[in-house]
C-alpha positions in Angstrom: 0.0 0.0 0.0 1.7 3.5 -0.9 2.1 6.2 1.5 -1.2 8.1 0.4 -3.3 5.4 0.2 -2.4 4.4 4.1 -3.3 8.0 4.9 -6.3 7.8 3.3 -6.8 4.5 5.4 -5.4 5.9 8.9 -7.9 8.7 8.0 -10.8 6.9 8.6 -9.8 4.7 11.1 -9.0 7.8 13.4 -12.6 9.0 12.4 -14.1 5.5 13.5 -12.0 5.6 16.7 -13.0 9.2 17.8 -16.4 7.8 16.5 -16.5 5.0 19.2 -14.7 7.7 22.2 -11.4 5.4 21.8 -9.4 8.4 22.4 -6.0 6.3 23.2 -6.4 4.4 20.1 -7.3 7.9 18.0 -3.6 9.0 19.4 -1.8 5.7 18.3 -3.1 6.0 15.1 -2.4 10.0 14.4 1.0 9.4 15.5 1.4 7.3 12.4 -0.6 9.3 10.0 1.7 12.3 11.2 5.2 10.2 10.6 3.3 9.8 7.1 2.2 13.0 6.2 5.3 14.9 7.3 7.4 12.1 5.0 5.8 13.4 1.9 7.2 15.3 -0.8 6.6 19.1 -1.7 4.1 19.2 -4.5 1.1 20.2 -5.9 -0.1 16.6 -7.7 -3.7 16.5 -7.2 -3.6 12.9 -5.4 -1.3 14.6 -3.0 -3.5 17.2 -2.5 -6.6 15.7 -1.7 -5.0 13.1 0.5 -3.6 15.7 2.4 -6.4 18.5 2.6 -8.6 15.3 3.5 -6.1 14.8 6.4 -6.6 18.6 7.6 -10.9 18.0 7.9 -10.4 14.9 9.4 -7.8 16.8 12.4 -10.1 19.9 12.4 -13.2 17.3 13.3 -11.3 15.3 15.7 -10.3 18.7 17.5 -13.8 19.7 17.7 -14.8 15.8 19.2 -11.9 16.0 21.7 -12.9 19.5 22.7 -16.6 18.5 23.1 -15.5 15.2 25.3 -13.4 17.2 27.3 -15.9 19.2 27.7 -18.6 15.8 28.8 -15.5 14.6 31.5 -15.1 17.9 32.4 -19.2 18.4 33.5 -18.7 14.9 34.6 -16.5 15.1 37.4 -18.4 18.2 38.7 -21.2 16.5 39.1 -18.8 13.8 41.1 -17.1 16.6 43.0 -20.9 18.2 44.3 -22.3 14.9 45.0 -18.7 14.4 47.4 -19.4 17.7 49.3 -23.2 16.6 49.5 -22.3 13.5 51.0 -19.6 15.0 53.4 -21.8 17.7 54.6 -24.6 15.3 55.1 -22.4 12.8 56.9 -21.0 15.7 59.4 -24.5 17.1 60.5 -25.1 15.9 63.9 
């Protein structure tokens, strides 16, 4: 399989890994794409071109998925953190 083709490939998985909240996985498999895309030469050939502006709306949705489960986790453990003090307070009245 050539270079662009496993992009193309390493694409997709990372959007069916972000797809299924495998965030560990989505990083193993961007570490490769990146070895990839950085290894490829300077031009302007279409195939290139699409593989790589491809690459670039795949990065720009996985940004936006990380941000918004960041975002869940983040709400998430609030609700942990006012449930503790809840508990505590409750636990401490006499």
């Amino acid at each position: 399989m050539d270079e662009l083709s496993r992009i193309s490939t390493l694409n997709r998985a990372l959007e069916q890994a972000a797809a299924d909240g495998d965030w560990p996985r989505v990083g193993e498999i961007d570490e490769e794409r990146t070895r990839l895309l950085v290894a490829l030469p300077l031009s302007d050939e279409p195939a290139l071109r699409a593989v790589v502006e491809d690459a670039l709306c795949v990065t720009q949705a996985l940004l936006a998925q990380a941000a918004d489960a960041r975002q869940s986790v983040m709400n998430e453990l609030r609700g942990l953190h006012r449930g503790q003090r809840g508990a505590s307070a409750y636990q401490q009245r006499p």
